[in-house]
Backbone as CSV, one residue per row, in Angstrom:
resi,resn,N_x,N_y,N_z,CA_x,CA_y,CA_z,C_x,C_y,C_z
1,UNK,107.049,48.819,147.267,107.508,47.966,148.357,108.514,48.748,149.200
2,UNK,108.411,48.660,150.714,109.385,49.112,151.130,110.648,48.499,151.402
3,UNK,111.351,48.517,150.901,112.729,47.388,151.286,113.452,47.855,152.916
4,UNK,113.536,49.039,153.096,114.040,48.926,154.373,113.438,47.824,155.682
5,UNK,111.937,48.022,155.322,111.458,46.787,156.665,112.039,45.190,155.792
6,UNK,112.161,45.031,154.403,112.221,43.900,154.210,113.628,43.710,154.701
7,UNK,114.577,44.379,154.397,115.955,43.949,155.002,116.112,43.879,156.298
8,UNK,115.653,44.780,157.012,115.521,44.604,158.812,114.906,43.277,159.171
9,UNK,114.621,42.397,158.479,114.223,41.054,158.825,115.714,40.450,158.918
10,UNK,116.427,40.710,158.191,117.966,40.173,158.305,118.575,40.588,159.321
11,UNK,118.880,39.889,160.367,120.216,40.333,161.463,120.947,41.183,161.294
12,UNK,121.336,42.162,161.728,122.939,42.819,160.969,124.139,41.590,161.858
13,UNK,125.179,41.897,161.415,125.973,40.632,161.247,125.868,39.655,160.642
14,UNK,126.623,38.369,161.309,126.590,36.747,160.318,125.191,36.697,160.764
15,UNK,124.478,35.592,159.823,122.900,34.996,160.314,123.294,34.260,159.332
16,UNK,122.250,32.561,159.441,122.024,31.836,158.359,120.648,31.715,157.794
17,UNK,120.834,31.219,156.604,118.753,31.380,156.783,119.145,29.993,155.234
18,UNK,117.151,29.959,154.885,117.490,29.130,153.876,116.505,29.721,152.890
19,UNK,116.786,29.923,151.721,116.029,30.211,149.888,116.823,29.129,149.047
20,UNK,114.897,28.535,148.219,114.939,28.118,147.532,115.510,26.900,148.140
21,UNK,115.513,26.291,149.220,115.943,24.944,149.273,117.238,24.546,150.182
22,UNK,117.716,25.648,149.953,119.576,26.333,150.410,119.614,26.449,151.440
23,UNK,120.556,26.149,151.736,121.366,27.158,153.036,122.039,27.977,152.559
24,UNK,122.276,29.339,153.331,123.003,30.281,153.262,123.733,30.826,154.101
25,UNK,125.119,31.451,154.061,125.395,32.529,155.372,125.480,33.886,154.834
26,UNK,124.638,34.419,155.473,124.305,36.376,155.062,125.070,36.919,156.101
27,UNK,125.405,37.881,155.775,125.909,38.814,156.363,125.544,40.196,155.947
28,UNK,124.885,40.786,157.066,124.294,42.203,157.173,125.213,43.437,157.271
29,UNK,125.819,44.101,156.937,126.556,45.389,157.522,125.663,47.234,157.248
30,UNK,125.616,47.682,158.395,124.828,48.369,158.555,125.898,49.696,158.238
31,UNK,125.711,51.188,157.602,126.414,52.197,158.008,125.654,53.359,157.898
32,UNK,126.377,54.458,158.334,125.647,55.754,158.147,124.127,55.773,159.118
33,UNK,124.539,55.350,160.496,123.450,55.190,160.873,122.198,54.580,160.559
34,UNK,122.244,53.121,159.611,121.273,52.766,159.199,120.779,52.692,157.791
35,UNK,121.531,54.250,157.507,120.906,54.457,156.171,121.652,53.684,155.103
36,UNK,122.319,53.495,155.189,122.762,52.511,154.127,123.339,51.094,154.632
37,UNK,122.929,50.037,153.574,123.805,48.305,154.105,124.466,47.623,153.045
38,UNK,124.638,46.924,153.098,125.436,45.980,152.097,125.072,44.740,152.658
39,UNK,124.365,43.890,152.073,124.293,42.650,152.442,125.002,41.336,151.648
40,UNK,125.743,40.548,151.914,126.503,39.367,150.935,125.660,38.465,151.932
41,UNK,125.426,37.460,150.769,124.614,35.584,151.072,125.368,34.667,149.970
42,UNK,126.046,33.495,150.523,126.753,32.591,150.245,126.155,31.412,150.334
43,UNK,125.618,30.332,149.154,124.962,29.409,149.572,126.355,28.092,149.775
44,UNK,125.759,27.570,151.411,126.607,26.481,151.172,126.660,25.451,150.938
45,UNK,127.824,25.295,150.213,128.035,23.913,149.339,127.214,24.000,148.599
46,UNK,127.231,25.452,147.530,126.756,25.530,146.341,127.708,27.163,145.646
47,UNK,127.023,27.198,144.800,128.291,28.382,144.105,127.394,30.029,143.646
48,UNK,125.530,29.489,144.279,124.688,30.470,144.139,125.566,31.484,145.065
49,UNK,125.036,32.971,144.821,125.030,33.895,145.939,124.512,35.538,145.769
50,UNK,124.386,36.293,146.555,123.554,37.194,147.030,124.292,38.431,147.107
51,UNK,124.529,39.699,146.674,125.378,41.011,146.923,124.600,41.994,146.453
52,UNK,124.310,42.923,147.611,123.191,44.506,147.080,123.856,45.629,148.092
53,UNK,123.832,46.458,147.500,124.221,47.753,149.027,122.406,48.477,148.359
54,UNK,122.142,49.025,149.808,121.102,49.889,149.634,121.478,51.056,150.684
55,UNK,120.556,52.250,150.234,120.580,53.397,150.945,119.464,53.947,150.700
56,UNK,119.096,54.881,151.816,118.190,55.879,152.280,118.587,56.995,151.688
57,UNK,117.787,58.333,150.713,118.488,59.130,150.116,117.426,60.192,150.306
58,UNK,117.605,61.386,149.784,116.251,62.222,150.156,115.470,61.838,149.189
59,UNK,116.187,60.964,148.012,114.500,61.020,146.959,114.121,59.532,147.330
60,UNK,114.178,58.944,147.996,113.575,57.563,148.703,114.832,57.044,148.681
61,UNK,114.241,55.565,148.238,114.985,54.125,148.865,116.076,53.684,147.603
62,UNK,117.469,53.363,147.446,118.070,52.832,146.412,118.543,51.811,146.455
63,UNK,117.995,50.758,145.557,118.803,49.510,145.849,120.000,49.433,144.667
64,UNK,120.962,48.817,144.716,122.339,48.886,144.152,122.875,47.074,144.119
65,UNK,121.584,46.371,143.476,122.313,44.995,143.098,123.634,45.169,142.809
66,UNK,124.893,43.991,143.367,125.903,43.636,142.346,126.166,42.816,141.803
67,UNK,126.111,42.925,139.921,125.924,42.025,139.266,124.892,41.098,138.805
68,UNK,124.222,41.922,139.490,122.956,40.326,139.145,121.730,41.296,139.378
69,UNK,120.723,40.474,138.795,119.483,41.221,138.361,118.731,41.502,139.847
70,UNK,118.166,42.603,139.637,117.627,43.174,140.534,116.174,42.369,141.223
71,UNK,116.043,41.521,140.389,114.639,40.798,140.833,115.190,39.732,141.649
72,UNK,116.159,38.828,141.284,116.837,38.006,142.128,117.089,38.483,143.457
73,UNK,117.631,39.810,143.613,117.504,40.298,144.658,116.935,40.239,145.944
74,UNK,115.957,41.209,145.032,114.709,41.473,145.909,113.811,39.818,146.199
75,UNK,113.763,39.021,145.342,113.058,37.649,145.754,113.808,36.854,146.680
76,UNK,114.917,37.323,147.394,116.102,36.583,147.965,115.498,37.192,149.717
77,UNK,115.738,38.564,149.434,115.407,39.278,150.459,113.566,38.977,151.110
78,UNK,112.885,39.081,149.898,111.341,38.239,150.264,111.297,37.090,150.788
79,UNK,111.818,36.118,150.315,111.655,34.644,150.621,112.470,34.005,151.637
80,UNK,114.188,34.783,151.836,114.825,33.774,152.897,114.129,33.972,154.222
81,UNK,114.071,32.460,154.655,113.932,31.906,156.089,115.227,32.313,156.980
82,UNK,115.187,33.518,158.107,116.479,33.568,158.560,116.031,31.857,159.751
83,UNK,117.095,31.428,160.285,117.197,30.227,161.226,117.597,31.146,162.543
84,UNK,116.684,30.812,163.524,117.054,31.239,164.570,117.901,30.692,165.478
């Protein structure tokens, strides 16, 4: 899977979107030209939430969950509805 197009579905900056039922507020931060982000998602008025940095490296793509399993992740990043 490539995760860079899956995260470029996320705004960089605030955006809201909804997983699993939720609302959320994500926040995108982009650095290094791209190559690396950090994304935090806060569900509100709930106590779920969302934290990964990824980067571009010469041996591919790294994702860097924090704290929490890497599949949660990535199914967070698949499934949220951003709200336009």
């Amino acid at each position: 899977m490539k995760l860079k197009s899956t995260i470029s579905r996320i705004p960089e900056g605030y955006s809201e979107g909804f997983y699993n039922n939720r609302k959320y507020s994500i926040t995108r931060t982009d650095f290094n030209e791209g190559k690396s982000t950090k994304i935090y998602a806060k569900e509100l008025g709930g106590t779920d939430f969302i934290s990964l940095n990824y980067y571009e490296t010469k041996m591919g793509e790294l994702l860097k969950p924090c704290e929490m399993p890497e599949l949660k992740v990535i199914t967070f990043l698949k499934e949220v509805r951003i709200i336009d």
